[in-house]
C-alpha positions as CSV (number, residue, x, y, z in Angstrom):
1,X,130.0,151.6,114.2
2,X,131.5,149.8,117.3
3,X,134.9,148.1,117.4
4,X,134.9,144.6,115.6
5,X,136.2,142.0,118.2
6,X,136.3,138.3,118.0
7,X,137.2,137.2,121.5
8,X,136.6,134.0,122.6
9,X,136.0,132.6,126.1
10,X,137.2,128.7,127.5
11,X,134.1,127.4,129.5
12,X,134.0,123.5,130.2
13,X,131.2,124.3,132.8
14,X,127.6,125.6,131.9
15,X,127.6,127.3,135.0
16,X,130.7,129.3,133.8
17,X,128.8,131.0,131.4
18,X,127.3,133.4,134.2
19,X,131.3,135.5,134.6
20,X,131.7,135.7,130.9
21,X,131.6,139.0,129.0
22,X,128.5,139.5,127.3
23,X,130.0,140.0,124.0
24,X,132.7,137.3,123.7
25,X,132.2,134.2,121.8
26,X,132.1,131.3,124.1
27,X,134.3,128.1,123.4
28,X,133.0,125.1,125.1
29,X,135.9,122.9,125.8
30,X,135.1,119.5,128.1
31,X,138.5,118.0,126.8
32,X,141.3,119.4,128.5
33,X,145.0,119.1,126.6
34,X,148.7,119.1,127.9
35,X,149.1,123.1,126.1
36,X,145.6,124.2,127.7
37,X,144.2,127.1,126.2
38,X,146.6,127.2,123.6
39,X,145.4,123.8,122.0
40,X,142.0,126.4,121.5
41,X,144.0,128.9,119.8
42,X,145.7,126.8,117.7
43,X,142.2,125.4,116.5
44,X,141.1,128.8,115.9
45,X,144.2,129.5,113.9
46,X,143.6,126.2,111.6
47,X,140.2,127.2,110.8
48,X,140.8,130.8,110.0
49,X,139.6,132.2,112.9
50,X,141.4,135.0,113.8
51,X,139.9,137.8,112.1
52,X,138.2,141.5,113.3
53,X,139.9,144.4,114.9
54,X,140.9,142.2,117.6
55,X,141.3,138.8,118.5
56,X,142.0,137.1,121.5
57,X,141.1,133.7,123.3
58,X,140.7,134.3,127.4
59,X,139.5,131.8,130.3
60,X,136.3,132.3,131.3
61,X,137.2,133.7,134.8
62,X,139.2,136.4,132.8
63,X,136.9,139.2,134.0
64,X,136.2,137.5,137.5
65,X,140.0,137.1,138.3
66,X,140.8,140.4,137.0
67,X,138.2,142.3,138.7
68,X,137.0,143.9,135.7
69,X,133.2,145.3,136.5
70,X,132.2,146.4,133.1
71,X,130.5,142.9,131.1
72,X,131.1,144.3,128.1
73,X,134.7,143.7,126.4
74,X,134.1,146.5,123.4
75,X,133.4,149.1,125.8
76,X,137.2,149.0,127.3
77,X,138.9,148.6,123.9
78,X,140.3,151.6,122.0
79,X,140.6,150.8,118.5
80,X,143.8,153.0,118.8
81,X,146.4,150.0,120.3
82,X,147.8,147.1,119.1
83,X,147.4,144.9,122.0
84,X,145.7,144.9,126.0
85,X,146.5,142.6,128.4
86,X,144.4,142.0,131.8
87,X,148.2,141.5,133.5
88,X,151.2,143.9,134.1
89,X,153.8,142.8,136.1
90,X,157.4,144.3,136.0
91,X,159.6,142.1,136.6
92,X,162.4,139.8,135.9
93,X,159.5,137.2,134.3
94,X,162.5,134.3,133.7
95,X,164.3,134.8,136.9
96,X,160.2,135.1,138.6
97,X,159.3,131.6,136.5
98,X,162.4,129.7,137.8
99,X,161.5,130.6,140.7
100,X,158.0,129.7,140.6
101,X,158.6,126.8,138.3
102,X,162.1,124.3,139.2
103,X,164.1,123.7,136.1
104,X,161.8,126.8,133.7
105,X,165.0,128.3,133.1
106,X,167.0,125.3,131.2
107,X,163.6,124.8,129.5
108,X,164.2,128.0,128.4
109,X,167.9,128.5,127.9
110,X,167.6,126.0,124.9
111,X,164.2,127.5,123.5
112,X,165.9,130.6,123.0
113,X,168.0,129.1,120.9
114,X,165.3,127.3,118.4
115,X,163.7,130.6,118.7
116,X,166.9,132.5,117.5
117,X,166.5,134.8,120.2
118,X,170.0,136.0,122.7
119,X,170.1,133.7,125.3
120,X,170.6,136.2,128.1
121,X,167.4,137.9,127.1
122,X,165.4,139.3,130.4
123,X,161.7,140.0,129.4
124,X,160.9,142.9,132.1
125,X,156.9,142.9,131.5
126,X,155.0,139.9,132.7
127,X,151.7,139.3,130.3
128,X,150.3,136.5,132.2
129,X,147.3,133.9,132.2
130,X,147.4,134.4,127.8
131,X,144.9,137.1,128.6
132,X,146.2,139.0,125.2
133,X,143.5,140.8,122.7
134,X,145.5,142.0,119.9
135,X,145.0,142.6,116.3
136,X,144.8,139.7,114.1
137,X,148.4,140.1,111.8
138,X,149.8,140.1,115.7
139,X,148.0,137.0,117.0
140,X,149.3,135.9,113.4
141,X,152.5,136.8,114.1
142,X,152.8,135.5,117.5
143,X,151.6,132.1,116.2
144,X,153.5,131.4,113.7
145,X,157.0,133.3,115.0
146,X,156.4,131.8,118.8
147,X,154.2,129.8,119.3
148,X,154.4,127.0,116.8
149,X,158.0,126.4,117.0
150,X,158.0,126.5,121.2
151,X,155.5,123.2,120.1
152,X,158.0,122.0,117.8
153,X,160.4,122.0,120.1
154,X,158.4,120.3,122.7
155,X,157.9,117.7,120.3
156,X,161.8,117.0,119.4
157,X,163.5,117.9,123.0
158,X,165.8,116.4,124.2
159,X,164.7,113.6,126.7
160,X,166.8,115.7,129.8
161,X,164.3,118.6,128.6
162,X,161.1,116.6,128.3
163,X,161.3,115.5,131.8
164,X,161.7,118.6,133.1
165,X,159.1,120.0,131.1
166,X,157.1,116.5,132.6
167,X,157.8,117.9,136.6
168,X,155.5,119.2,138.9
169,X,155.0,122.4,138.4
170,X,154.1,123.6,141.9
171,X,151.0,125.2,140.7
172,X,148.4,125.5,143.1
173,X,144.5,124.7,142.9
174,X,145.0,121.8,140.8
175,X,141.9,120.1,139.5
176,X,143.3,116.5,139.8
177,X,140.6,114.7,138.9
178,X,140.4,116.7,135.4
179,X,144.0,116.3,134.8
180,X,144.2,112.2,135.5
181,X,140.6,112.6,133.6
182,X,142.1,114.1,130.5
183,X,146.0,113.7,131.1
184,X,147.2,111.2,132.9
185,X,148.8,113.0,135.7
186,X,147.5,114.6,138.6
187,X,150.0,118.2,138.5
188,X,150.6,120.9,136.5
189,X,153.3,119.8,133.7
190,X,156.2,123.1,132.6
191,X,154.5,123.1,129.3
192,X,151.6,126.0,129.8
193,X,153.9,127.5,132.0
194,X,156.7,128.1,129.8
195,X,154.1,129.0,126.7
196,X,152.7,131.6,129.1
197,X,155.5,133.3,129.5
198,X,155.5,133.9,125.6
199,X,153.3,136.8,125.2
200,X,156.2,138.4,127.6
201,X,158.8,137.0,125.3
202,X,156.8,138.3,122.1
203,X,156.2,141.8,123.4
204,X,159.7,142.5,124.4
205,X,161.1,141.4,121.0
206,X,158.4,143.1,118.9
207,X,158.3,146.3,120.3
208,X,159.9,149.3,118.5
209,X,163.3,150.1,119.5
210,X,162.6,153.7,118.4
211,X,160.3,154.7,121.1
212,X,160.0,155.7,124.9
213,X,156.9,153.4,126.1
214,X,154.2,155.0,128.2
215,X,155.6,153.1,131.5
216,X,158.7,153.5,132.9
217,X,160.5,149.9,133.9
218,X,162.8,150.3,137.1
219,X,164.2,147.0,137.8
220,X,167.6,145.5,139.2
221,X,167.8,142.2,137.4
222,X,169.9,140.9,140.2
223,X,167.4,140.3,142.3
224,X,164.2,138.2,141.7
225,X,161.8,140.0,143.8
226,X,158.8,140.7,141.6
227,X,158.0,144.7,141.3
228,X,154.0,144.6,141.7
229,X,151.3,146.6,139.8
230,X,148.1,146.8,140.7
231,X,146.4,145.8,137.5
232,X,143.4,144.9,138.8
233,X,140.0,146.0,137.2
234,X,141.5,147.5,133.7
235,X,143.0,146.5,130.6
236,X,146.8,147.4,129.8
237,X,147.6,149.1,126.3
238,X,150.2,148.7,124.1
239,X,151.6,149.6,120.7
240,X,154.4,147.9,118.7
């Protein structure tokens, strides 16, 4: 009996549907929000969705941009770990994203407070693009422990925050057509950009202090040059 995954694909494109896995569920979503694919995995959330061995919600140039050659998702995953992600990065992911990203770090500095979290945290793992496939009680977990209140808070910032959550993110290959279409703007707002940087967030808090992980992070936090992997064409795994 194969592994039981519920993994959805974003399309808004019919022509997409060609660099999908084969056994993913695809998500047609014309209507794009301010949160991105996170507005899909809250609706998945609401309606009971997240169920299986392992959930996840990925774009639909997940396997394209990663360079994964195998089309079928249930073939890579071990039923063995609690999450994979199609990114690895060691780095400093808050000092990377201010970079990256003008004014992400105040953004942050007060979401770590909502969140309960030390302030001076430093995330050294970068799990990028929300390509996460975990099991459910994680998703779960991550949902309700990160993810809704990072939205609360959006909602009830303080108006300094929400304009700099409101700037130009610098992101590149912007659709601006789609964005004035659906959003009013014609850039890349902070908001998917700080809820990206979650899953990093998530991992680093969640993972048990106990153990030695299978990687070995070398890092001088001093310094924001980003430590590369090459994590092109496979899935990363991970236990909590």
């Amino acid at each position: 009996m194969g592994t039981d995954i519920q993994v959805y694909q974003i399309l808004y494109q019919e022509e997409q549907k060609e660099h999908l896995f084969l056994d993913t569920i695809p998500y047609f979503n014309i209507d794009l929000g301010l949160y991105f694919e996170n507005d899909v995995i809250l609706d998945l959330y609401r309606r009971g969705k997240i169920i299986g061995d392992y959930f996840g919600v990925l774009s639909w140039k997940a396997r394209l941009k990663n360079h994964i050659k195998n089309k079928y998702l249930n073939k890579l995953l071990k039923n063995r770990f609690d999450m994979y992600s199609f990114t690895y990065d060691r780095h400093n992911v808050f000092g990377y994203g201010d970079l990256c990203h003008p004014g992400f770090s105040g953004i942050y500095k007060e979401l770590l407070e909502i969140l309960k979290l030390d302030p001076d945290v430093k995330p050294a793992i970068g799990l990028y693009q929300n390509a996460i496939i975990a099991r459910p009680k994680i998703y779960i977990d991550y949902i309700e422990n990160f993810l809704l209140p990072t939205l609360e808070f959006f909602d009830n910032c303080s108006d300094e925050i929400n304009k700099l959550l409101y700037a130009d993110a610098n992101y590149r290959g912007v659709n601006k057509e789609r964005l004035s279409k659906s959003l009013g703007v014609t850039h890349y707002t902070l908001h998917t950009f700080v809820l990206e940087r979650l899953w990093s967030l998530y991992y680093h808090e969640r993972r048990r202090k106990d153990t030695i992980s299978y990687y070995w992070v070398k890092i001088n936090f001093n310094s924001y040059r980003s430590i590369k992997v090459n994590s092109k064409g496979r899935l990363h795994k991970f236990n909590l």
